[in-house]
C-alpha positions as CSV (number, residue, x, y, z in Angstrom):
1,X,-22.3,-89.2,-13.3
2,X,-22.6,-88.9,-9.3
3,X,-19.3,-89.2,-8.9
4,X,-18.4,-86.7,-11.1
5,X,-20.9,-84.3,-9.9
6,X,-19.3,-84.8,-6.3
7,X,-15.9,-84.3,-7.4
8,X,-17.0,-81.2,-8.8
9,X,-18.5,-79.5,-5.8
10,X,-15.9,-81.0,-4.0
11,X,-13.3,-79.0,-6.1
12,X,-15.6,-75.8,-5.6
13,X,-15.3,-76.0,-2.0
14,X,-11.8,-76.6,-1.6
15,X,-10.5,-74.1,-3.8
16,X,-9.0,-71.1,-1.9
17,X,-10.0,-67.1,-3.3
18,X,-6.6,-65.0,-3.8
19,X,-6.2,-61.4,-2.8
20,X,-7.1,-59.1,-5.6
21,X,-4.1,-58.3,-7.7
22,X,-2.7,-54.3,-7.1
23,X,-4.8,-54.3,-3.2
24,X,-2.6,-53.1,-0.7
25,X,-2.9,-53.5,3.1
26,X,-4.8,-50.0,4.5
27,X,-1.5,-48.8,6.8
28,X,0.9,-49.6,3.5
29,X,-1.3,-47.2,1.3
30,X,-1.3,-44.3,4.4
31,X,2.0,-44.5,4.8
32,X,2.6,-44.4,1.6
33,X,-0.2,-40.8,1.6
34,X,1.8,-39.4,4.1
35,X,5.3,-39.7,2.8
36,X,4.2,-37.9,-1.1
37,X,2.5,-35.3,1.3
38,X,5.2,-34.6,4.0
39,X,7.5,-34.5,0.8
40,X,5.4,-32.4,-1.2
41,X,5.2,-29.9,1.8
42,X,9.1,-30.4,1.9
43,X,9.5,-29.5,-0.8
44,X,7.0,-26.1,-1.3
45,X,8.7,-24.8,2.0
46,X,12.3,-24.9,0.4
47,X,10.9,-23.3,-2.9
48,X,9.8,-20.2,-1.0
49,X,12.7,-20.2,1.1
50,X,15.1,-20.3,-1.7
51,X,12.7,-17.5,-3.4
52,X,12.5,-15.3,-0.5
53,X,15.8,-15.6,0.0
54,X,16.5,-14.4,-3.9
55,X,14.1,-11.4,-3.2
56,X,16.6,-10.6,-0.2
57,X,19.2,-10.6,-2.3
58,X,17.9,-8.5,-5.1
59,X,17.2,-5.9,-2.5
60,X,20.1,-6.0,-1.0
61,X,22.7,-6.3,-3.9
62,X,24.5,-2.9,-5.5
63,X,21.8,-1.1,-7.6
64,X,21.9,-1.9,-11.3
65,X,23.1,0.2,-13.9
66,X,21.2,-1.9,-16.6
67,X,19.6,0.3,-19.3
68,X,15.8,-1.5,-17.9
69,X,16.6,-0.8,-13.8
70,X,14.6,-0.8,-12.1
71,X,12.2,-3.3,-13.7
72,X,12.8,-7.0,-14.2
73,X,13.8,-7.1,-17.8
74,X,13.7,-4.8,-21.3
75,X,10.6,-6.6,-22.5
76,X,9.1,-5.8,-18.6
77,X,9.5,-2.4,-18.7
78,X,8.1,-2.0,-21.9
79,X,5.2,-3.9,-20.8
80,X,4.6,-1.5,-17.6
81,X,5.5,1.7,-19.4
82,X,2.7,0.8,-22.1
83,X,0.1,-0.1,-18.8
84,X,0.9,2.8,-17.0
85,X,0.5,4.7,-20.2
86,X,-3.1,3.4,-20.7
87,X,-4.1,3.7,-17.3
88,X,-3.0,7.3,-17.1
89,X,-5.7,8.3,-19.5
90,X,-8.1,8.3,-16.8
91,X,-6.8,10.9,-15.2
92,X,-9.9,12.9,-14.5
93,X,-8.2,16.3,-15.2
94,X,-5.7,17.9,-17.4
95,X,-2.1,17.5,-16.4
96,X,1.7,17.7,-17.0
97,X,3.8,15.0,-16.3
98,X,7.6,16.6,-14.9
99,X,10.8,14.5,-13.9
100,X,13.1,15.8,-11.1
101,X,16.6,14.6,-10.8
102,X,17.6,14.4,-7.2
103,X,20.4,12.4,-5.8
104,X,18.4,9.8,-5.0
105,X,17.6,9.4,-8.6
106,X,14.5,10.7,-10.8
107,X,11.4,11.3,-9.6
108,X,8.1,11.4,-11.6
109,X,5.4,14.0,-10.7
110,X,1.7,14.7,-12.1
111,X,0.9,18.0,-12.1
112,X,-2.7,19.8,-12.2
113,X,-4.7,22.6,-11.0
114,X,-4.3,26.3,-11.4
115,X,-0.6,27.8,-10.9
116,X,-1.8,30.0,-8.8
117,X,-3.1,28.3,-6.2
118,X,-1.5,26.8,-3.0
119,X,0.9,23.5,-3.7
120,X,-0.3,20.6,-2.2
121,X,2.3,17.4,-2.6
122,X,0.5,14.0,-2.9
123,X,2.6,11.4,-1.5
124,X,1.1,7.6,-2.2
125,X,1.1,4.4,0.2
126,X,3.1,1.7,-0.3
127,X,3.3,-0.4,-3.3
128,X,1.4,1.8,-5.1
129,X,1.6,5.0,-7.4
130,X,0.3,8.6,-8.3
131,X,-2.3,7.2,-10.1
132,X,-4.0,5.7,-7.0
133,X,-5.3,9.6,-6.5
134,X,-7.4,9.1,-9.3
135,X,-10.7,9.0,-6.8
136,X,-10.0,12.7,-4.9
137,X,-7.7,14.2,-7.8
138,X,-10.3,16.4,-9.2
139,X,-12.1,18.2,-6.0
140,X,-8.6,18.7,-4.8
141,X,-7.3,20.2,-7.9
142,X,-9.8,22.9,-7.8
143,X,-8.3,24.8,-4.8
144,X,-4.9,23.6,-5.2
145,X,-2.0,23.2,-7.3
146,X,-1.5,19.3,-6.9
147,X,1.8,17.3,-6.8
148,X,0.8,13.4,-7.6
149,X,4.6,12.0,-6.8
150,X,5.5,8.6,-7.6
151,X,7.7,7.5,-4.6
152,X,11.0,7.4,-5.8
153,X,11.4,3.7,-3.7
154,X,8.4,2.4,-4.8
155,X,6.4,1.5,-8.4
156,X,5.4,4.2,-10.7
157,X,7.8,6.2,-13.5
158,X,10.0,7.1,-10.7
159,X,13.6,5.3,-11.1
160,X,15.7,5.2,-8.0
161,X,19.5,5.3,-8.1
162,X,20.1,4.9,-4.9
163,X,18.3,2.3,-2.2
164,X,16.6,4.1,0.7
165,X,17.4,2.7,3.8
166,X,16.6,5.3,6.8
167,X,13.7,7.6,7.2
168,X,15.9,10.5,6.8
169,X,16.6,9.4,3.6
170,X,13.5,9.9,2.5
171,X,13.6,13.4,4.3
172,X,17.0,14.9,1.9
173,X,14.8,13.0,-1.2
174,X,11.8,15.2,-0.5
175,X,13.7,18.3,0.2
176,X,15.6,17.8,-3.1
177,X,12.0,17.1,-4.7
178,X,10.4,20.4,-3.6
179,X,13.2,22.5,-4.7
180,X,13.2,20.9,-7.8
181,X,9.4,21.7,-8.6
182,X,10.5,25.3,-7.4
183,X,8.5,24.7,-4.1
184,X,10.3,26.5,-1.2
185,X,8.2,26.9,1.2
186,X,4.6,27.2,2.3
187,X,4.1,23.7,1.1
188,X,1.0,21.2,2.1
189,X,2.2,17.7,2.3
190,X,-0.2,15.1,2.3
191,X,0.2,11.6,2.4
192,X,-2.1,8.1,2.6
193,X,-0.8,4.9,4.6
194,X,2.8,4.6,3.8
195,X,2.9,7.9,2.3
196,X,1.4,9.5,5.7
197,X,4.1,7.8,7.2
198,X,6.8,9.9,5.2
199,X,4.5,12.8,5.5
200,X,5.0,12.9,9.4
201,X,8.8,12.3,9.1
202,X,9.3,15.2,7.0
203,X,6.5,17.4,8.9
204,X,8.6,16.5,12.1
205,X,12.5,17.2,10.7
206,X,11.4,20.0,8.2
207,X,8.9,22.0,9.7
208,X,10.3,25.4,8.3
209,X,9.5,24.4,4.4
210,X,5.6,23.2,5.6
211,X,2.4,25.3,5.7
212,X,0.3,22.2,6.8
213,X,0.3,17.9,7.2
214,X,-2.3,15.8,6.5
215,X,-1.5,12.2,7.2
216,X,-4.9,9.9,6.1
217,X,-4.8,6.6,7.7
218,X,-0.9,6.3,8.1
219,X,1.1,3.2,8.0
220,X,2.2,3.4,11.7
221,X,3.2,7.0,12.9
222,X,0.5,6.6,15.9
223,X,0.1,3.1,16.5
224,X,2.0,-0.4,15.5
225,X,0.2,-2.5,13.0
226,X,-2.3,-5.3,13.6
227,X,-0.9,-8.7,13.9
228,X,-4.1,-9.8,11.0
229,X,-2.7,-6.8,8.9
230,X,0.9,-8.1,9.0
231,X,0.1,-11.7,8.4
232,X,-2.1,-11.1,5.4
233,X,0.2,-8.7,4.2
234,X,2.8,-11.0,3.6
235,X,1.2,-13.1,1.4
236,X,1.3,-10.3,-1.0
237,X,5.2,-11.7,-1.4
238,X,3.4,-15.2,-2.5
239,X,3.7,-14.6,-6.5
240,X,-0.2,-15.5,-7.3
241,X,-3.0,-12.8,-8.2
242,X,-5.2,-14.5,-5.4
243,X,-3.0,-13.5,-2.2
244,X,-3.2,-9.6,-3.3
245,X,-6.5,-10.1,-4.5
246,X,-7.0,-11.2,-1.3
247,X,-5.5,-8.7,1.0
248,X,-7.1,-6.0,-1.0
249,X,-10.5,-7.1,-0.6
250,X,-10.0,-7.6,3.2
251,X,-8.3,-3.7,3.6
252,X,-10.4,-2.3,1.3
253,X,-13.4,-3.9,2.2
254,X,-15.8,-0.6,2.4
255,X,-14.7,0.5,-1.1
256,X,-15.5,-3.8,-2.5
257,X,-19.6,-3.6,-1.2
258,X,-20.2,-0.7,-3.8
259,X,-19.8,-1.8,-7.7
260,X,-18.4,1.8,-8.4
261,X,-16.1,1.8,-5.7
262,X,-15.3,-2.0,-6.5
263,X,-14.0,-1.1,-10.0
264,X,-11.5,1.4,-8.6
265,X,-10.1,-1.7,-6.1
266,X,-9.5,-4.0,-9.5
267,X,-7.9,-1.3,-11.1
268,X,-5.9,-0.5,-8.4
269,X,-5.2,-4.6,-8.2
270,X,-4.2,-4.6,-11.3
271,X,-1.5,-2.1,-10.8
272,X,-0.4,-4.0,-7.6
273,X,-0.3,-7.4,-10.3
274,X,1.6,-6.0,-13.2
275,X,4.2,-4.1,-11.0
276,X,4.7,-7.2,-9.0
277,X,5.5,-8.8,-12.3
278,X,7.5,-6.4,-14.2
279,X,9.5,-4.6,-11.0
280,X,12.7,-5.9,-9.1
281,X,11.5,-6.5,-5.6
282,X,12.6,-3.7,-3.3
283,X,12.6,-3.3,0.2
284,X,10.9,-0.7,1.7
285,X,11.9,1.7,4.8
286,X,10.4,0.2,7.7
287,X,7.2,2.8,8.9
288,X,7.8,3.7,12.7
289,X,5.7,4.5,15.5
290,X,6.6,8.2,16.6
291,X,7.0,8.4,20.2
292,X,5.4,10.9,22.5
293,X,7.8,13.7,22.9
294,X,7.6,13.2,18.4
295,X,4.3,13.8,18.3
296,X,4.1,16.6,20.7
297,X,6.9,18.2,18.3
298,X,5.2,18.8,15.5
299,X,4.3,22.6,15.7
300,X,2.8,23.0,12.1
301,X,-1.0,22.6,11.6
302,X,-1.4,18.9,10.8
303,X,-4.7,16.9,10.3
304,X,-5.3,13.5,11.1
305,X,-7.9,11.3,9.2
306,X,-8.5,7.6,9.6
307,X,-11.8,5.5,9.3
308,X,-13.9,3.6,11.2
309,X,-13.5,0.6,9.6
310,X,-9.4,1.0,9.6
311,X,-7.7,-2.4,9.6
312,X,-4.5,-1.6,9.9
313,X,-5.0,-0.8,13.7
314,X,-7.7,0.0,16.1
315,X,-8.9,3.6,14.6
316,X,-10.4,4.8,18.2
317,X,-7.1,4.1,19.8
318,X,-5.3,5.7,17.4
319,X,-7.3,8.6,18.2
320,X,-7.3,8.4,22.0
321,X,-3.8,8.6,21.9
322,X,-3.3,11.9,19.5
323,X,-5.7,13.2,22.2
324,X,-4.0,12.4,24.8
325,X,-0.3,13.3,23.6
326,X,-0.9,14.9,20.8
327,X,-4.2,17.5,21.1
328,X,-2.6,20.5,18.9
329,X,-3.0,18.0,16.1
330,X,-6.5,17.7,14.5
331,X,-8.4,14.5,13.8
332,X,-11.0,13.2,11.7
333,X,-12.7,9.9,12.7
334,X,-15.0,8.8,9.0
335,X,-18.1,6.8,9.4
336,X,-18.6,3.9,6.9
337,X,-15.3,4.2,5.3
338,X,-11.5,2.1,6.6
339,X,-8.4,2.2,4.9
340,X,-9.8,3.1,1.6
341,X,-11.3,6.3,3.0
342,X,-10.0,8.6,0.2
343,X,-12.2,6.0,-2.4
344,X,-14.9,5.7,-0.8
345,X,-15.8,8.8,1.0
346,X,-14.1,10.9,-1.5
347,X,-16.0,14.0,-1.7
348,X,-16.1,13.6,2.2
349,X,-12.2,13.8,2.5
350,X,-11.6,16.1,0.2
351,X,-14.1,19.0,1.5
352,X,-12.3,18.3,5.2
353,X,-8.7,18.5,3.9
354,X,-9.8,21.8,1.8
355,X,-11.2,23.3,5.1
356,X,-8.4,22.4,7.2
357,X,-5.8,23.8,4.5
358,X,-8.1,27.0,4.3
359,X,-8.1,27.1,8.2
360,X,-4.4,26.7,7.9
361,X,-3.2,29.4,5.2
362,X,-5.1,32.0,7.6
363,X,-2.8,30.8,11.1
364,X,-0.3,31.3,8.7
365,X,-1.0,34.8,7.3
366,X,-1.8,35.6,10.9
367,X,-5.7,36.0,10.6
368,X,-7.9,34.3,13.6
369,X,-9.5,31.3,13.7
370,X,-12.2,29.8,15.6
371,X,-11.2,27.3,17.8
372,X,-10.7,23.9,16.6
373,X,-12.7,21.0,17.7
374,X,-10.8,18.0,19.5
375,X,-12.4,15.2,17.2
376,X,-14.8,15.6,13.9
377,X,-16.8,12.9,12.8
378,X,-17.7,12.8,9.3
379,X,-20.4,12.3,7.9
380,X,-22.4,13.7,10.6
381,X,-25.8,12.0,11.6
């Protein structure tokens, strides 16, 4: 029994423990981390190369002739027509929706306001449309005979048959577009952000067919873009809700702290979202800074508004240097409001625009004027 007992501890001591099965050394299993990673991250980088690279394409290729151009598909363009459609009906104000061939294709226009009273053209910013005036439509529409144009480059009911590829094509499009709405002269052309920007190309190679500009917060024209700007912006290319989600919140950020003001920022997200899904990507005309001797050229009364808040580039320079090069041109710095200055300080905006355009139809019927002031600030403390 003793020896038994001995030969059993003895066996107990003796017997060696194996490594547990499936355990890997820690460097194998890093390694091993790092390779699925570095290839997942491989792999991601030559998706979106090879998808950027498709976008290129598509914007580059002859323009189609397909019965759905310019959107993505038949079933697409149904989809948007039928959004659009739905999202039109909050158009605070009665209206008549024209179409006006020019050789650049068709072009969609909203129309309100009295006949009678003095045309002012609504150009929108980029990647957006007509309905994006939604906000300012209505105090506007009292004193003038708006024009709520969907870009003919751009999303919207406006079908391009021809790719824009120089400011001054956008320059023959909107002369073709104001003689088509019977608009010869006399006009006021305003514009927000990428529509400013075609505002002040037009203001400065047309000048005969203007009465007035007003350029509120535009994409360049007086100062390059912010490096943050162009960086976030990008991402809107990333084909995920959460990247323009993302950049709208950050540009619009005034208009996001109020839930009223919030609303209009989804809605307007959502158009962003179901255009990016149902359009063929496009590439839009490059916005320029307008040099000095430019912006000394521009003769006709034009109005400058930006925020305080602006993102898109340091709103106090942008001022300093209108000042500086530029004083015949008005400006309008707006407290508590950035890029989304037309949303959130609508009734704001739209009293100073209708005082300027007053102030300008009596220059032009030759009646005087008081003299102007170098810089308003709105609203004042």
């Amino acid at each position: 029994m003793n020896e038994d007992t001995d030969r059993r501890f003895s066996t107990d001591d003796t017997t060696e423990k194996t490594p547990e099965k499936g355990k890997k050394p820690l460097l194998k299993r890093i390694l091993k981390y790092c390779f699925f990673g570095c290839g997942t991250i491989v792999l991601i980088f030559a998706c979106i190369v090879v998808w950027i690279g498709s976008l290129v394409h598509s914007a580059t290729s002859e323009v189609s002739t397909e019965s759905f151009h310019p959107y993505k598909s038949e079933k697409k363009q149904q989809k948007y027509l039928d959004y659009y459609a739905e999202r039109e009906a909050s158009w605070p104000i009665a209206f008549e929706n024209r179409r006006v061939e020019t050789s650049f294709g068709q072009t969609f226009v909203k129309v309100s306001g009295n006949p009678n009273s003095p045309p002012l053209v609504l150009l929108p910013g980029g990647n957006a449309t007509s309905l994006m005036w939604t906000p300012i439509i209505e105090p506007l529409s009292q004193s003038c005979r708006t024009y709520a144009v969907d870009n003919i480059y751009d999303y919207g009911l406006s079908v391009y048959s021809k790719r824009l590829k120089t400011p001054d094509d956008y320059v023959v499009w909107l002369d073709e577009l104001l003689t088509g709405l019977n608009l010869e002269d006399d006009v006021n052309l305003m514009g927000l952000s990428y529509g400013g920007w075609i505002t002040s190309q037009y203001a400065l190679n047309r000048p005969e067919r203007l009465q007035s500009a007003v350029l509120l917060a535009p994409a360049a024209t007086v100062l390059w873009f912010e490096s943050e700007f162009l960086m976030r912006g990008a991402s809107i290319l990333i084909p995920h809700r959460h990247f323009a989600k993302s950049v709208m919140y950050w540009a619009l950020e005034d208009a996001v702290k109020d839930p009223e003001t919030r609303a209009f920022v989804d809605l307007f997200l959502d158009d962003l979202w179901m255009a990016l899904k149902c359009f063929k990507f496009k590439q839009l005309v490059n916005p320029t800074v307008l040099t000095d001797e430019e912006l000394r050229s521009i003769e006709i009364p034009t109005l400058f508004l930006t925020g305080e808040n602006e993102k898109i580039y340091p709103p106090r320079q942008a001022l300093e240097r209108l000042a500086r090069v530029a004083p015949q041109i008005e400006t309008t710095l707006i407290r508590g409001a950035g890029h989304d200055l037309a949303l959130v300080k609508a009734d704001v905006v739209a009293q100073r625009i209708l005082e300027f355009l007053a102030a300008s139809a009596s220059v032009g019927s030759g009646a005087e004027t008081d003299d102007k002031e170098p810089l308003k600030v709105l609203p004042e403390s």
